[in-house]
C-alpha positions in Angstrom: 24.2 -5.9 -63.6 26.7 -8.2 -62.0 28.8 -6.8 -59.1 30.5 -9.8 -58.3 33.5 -9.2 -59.6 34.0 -5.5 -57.7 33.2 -7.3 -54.5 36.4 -8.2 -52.1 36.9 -11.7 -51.1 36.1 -11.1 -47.7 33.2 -9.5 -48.5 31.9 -12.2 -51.2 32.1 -14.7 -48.0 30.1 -12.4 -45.7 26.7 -14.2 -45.0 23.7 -12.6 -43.8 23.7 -13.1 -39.6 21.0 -15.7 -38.7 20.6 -13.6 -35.6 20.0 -10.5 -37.6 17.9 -12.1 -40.0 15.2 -13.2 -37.4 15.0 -9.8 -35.8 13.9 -8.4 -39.2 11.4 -11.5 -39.6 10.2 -9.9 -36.0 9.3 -7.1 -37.2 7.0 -7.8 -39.7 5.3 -10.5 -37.3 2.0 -10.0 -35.8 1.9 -9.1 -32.1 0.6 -12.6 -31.3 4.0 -14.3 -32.3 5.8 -15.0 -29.0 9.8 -14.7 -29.5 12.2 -16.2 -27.8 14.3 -16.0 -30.3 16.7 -12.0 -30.0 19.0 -11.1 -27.4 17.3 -7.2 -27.3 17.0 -5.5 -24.3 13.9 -5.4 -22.4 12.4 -1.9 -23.7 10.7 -1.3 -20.5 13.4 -0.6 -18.6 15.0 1.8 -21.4 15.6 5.2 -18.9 13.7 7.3 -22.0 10.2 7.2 -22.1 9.5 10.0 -24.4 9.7 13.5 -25.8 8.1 16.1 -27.9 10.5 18.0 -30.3 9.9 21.4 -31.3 10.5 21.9 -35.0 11.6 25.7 -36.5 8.3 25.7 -37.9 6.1 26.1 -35.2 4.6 22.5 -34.7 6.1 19.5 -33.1 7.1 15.8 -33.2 5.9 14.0 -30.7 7.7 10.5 -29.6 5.1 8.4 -27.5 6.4 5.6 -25.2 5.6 2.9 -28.1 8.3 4.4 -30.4 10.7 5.5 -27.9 10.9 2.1 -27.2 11.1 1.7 -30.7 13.8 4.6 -31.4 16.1 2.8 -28.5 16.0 -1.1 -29.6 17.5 -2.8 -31.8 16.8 -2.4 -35.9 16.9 -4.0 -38.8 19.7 -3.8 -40.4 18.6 -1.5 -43.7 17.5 0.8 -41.2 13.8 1.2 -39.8 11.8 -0.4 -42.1 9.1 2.2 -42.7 12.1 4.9 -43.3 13.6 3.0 -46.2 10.4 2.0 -47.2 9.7 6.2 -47.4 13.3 6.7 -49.0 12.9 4.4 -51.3 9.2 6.2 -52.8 10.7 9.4 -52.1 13.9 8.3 -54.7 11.2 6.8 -57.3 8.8 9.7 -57.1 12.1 12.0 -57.8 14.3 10.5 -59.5 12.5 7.0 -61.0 16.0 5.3 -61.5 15.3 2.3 -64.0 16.9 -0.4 -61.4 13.7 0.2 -59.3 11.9 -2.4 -61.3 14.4 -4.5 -61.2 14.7 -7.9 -59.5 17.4 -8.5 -57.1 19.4 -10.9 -59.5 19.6 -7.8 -62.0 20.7 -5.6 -59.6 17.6 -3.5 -57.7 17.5 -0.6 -56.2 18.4 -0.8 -52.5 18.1 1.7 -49.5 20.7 1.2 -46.7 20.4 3.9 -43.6 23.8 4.9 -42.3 24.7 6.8 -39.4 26.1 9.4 -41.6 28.3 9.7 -45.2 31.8 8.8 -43.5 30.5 4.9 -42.5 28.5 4.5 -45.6 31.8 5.2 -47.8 33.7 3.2 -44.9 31.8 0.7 -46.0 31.6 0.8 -49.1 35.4 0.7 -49.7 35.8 -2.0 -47.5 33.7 -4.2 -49.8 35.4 -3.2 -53.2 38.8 -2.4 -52.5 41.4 -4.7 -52.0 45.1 -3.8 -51.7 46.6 -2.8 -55.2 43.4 -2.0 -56.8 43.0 1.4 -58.8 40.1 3.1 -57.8 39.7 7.0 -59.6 38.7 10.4 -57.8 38.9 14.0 -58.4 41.1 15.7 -55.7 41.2 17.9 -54.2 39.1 16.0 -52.1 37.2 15.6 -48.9 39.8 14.6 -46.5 37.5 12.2 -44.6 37.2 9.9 -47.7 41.6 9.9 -48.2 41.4 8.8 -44.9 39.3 6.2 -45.2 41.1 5.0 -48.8 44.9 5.3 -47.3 45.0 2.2 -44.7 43.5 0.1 -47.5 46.4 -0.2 -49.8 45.2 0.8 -53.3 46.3 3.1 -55.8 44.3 6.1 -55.7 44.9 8.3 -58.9 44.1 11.8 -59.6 41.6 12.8 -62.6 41.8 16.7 -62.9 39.1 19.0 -62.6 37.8 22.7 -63.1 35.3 25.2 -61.5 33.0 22.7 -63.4 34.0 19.3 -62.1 35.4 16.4 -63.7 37.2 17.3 -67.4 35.7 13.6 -69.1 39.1 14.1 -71.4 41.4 14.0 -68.6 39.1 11.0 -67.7 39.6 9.5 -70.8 43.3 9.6 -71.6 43.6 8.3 -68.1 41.4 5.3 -68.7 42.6 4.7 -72.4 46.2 3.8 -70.8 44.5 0.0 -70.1 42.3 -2.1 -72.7 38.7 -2.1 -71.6 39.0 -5.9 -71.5 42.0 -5.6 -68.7 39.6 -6.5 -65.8 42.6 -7.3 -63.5 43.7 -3.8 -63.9 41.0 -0.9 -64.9 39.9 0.7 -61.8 36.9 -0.6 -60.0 35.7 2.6 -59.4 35.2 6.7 -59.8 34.8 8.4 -56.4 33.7 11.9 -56.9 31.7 14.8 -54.9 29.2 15.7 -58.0 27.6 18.6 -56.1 29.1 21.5 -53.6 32.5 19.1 -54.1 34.4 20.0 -50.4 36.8 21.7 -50.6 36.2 23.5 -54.0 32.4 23.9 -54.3 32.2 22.7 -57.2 29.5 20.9 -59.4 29.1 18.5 -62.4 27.2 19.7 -65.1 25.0 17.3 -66.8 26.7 17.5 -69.8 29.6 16.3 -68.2 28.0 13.3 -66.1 26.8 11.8 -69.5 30.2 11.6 -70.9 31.2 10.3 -67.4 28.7 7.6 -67.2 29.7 6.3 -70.9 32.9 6.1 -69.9 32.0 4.0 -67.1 30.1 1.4 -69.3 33.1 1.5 -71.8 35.5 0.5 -69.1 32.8 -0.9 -66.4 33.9 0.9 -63.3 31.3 2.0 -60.7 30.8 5.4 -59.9 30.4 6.3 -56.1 28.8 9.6 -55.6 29.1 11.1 -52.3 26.1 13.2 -52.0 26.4 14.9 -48.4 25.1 18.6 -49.4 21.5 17.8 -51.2 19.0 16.8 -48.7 20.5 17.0 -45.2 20.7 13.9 -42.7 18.5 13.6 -39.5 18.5 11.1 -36.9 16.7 7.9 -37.9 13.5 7.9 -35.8 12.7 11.6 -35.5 13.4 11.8 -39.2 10.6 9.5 -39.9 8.3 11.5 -38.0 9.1 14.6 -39.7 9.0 12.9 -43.0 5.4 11.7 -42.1 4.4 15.0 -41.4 5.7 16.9 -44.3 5.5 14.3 -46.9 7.5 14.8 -49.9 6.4 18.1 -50.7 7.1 19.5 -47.0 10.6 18.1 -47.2 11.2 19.6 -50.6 10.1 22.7 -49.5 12.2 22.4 -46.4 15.2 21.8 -49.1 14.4 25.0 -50.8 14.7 26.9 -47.5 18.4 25.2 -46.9 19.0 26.2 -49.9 18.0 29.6 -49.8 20.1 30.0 -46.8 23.3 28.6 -48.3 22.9 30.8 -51.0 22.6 33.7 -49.0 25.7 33.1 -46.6 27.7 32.0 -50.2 27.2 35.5 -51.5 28.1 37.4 -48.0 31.4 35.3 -48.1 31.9 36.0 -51.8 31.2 39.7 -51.1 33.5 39.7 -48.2 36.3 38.3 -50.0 35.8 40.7 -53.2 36.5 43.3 -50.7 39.3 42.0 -48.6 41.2 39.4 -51.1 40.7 40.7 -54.7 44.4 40.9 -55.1 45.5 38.9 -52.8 43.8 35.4 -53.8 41.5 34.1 -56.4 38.3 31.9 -56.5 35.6 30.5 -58.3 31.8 31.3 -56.9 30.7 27.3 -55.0 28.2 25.9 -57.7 26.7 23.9 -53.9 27.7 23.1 -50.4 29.5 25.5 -47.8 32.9 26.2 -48.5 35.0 28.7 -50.4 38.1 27.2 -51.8 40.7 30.1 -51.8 44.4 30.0 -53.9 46.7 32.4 -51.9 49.0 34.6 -54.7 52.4 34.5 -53.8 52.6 31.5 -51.4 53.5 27.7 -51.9 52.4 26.0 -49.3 49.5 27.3 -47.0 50.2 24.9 -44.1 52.6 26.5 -41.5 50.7 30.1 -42.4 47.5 28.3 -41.3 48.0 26.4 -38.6 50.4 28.8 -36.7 50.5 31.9 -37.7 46.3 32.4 -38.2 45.9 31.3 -34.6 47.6 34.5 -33.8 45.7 36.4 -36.4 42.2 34.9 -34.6 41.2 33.3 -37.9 41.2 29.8 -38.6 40.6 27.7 -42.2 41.9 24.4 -43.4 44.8 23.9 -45.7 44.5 23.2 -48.6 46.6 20.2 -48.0 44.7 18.0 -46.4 42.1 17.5 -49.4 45.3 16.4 -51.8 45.8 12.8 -52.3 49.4 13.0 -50.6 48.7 15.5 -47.4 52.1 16.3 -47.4 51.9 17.2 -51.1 52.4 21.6 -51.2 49.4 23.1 -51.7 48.4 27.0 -52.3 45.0 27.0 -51.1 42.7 27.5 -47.9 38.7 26.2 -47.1 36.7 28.9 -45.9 33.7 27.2 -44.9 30.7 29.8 -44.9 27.7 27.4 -42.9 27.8 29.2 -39.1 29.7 32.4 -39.3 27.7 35.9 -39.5 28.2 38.1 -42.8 29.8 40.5 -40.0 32.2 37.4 -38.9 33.2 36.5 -42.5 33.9 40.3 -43.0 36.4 40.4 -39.7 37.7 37.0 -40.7 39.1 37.6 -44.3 40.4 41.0 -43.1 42.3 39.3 -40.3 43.7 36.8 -43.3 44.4 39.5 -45.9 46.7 41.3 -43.0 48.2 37.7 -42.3 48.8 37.4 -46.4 50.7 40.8 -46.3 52.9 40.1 -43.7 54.1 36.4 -45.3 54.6 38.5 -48.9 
């Protein structure tokens, strides 16, 4: 596939740092080549030498001076090399996307290691978007992604949604408003949360991602999934090392235990607010991730009841107002988020808010 024309201006004259380019060519040298080449640090004066981390299942990681020095200098670019080089098996061996085999003119399948979601989609907007540009998402949304979208000047439009995701209807009378051939115009791209949305918790069915992804080849627009609640992110180096101990079948077992645990704190919030909220709110059991998304009966807007009067109560969400595309748009809803706080917490805390519900009726 051809991305050129999604790519900014400023990004299409980007060229790869001859600096940067070296360092990687570094890396796969043998320890005979002398370099005297980089500006990195001298490792051996790096205050860390090195460190064994405990791991919750009994054994341990341990960091010897040769990869602290490693974990401390300077990287390629992609990431350490043999961490996308085990990303990259691990997505082929799960997932065997097609664009694997493909050569880099036809567009193949890179890995890129970010230091979290938030800069990956920073950057990723930053090369497509330019000011006036349509881009699509489903809000409510995460709120870190309309910040990131707002500075840049493009028109962000709503599609609706359910307790299932994305309706590919509302999609599609949306996108049938411009001629697929109207490159100038059609949006470059569909931002969406496809599992454990936040705030809503919910999840694409695959039913509903094929019509999606026909739609996209009708009107060619990327699709941008934001992925944050599948596998879980770990800092680059010790990651590795845990990877190479549990191979793919450790960290997919490791995977079932987060999700065991997610599970089990969804339904103690769930059971909480059945006994607390049942005529006070309503909700749809999260599909995936950690929140609860919560419409209030009876009240408009859920920002002043949040953010002064729960204080009082001792019980604190997030307005529902801050995942909408305007944050100043009304909104009826509250994010309970159920990752840290005890069964016995969530109890206390959606009593405290069904007392602060009654008192704004």
């Amino acid at each position: 596939m051809n991305y050129s024309r999604f790519i900014t201006t400023v990004s299409a004259a980007r060229k790869a740092s001859p600096i940067r380019l070296l360092t990687e060519l570094m890396e796969k040298s043998p320890p005979s080549l002398i370099s005297l080449a980089g500006g990195a640090p001298n490792p051996d004066l790096f205050p860390f030498k090195k460190a064994t981390v405990a791991t919750g299942h009994g054994s341990a990681i341990e960091i010897g001076e040769e990869l602290m020095k490693r974990a401390l200098q300077y990287s390629a670019s992609a990431g350490v090399p043999e961490l996308v080089s085990w990303l990259k098996n691990f997505q082929r061996n799960l997932h065997n996307p097609p664009t694997a085999s493909y050569s880099p003119e036809q567009g193949q399948m890179e890995v890129c290691v970010t230091t979290g979601s938030q800069e990956g989609l920073g950057k990723v907007f930053e090369m497509l978007i330019n000011p006036g540009d349509n881009i699509l998402l489903d809000a409510p949304t995460y709120s870190g992604t309309l910040a990131a979208l707002r500075p840049l000047g493009c028109n962000i439009i709503n599609v609706p949604s359910d307790q299932h995701g994305i309706i590919p209807n509302a999609l599609k009378e949306i996108l049938s408003t411009w001629s697929p051939d109207d490159s100038r115009h059609l949006p470059k791209f569909l931002y969406t949360i496809p599992n454990g949305c936040n705030p809503t918790g919910n999840s694409l069915t695959t039913e509903r991602k094929k019509e999606i992804y026909q739609l996209a080849r009708k009107y060619d627009f990327l699709i941008i999934e934001d992925d944050p609640y599948y596998f879980i992110q770990f800092e680059k180096i010790m990651v590795l090392q845990l990877l190479q101990q549990w191979g793919e079948k450790g960290f997919l077992e490791h995977t079932d235990r987060v999700v065991e645990f997610y599970r089990t704190q969804r339904d103690a919030m769930l059971t909480a607010a059945d006994k607390w909220l049942k005529d006070l709110a309503e909700w749809y059991p999260p599909a995936a991730g950690m929140f609860l998304w919560i419409k209030i009966k009876g009240i408009s807007d859920t920002q002043q009841l949040i953010m002064e009067k729960a204080l009082q109560k001792e019980v604190l969400l997030v307005p529902g107002g801050a995942f909408n595309i305007s944050s100043s748009e009304p909104s009826s809803y509250v994010r309970a988020s159920f990752s840290l706080s005890s069964p016995a917490q969530m109890d206390l805390a959606f009593k405290r808010l069904a007392d602060l519900i009654k008192e704004a009726l």
